[in-house]
N, C-alpha and C positions, 0 to 999 in steps of 0.2 A: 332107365339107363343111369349109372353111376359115373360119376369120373374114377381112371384108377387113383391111387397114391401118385404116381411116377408122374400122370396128367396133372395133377394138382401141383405137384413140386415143382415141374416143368415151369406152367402156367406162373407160378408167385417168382422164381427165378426171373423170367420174360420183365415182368413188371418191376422189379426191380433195377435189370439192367438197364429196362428203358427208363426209368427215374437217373441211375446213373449218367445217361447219354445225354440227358436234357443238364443236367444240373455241370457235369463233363464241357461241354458245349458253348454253354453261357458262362463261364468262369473266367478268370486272370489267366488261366496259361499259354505261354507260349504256343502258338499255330502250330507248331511240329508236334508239339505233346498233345494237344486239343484232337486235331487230325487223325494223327497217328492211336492213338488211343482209343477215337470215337470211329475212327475203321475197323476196329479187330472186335471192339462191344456191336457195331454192325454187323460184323459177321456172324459175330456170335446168336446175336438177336436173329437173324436170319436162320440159323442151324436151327435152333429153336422152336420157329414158328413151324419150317417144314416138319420136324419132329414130331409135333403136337396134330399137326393136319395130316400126317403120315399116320399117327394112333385115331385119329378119327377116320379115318376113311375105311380105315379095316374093323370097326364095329358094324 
């Protein structure tokens, strides 16, 4: 079994945003922009994971 392309972009996308979220998080910004920003990369990160478990379930 292979991963597709889309599985692989997916996947390097994920780990980046989640690089994003941590580095987002620990930073100077004000709690509204911290927050605010580190919930929609949540979301996002979540869209994501289902995606990927959504392509794996149907091989």
């Amino acid at each position: 079994m292979t991963a597709s392309r889309t599985d692989t972009t997916l996947a390097a996308l994920l780990a980046v945003l989640a690089g994003v979220e941590v580095v987002l998080l620990t930073s100077d910004a004000s709690d509204g922009v911290r927050y605010g920003v580190g919930a929609a990369l949540a979301v996002v990160i979540l869209v994501l994971v289902a995606r990927l478990s959504k392509g794996r379930s149907s091989d």
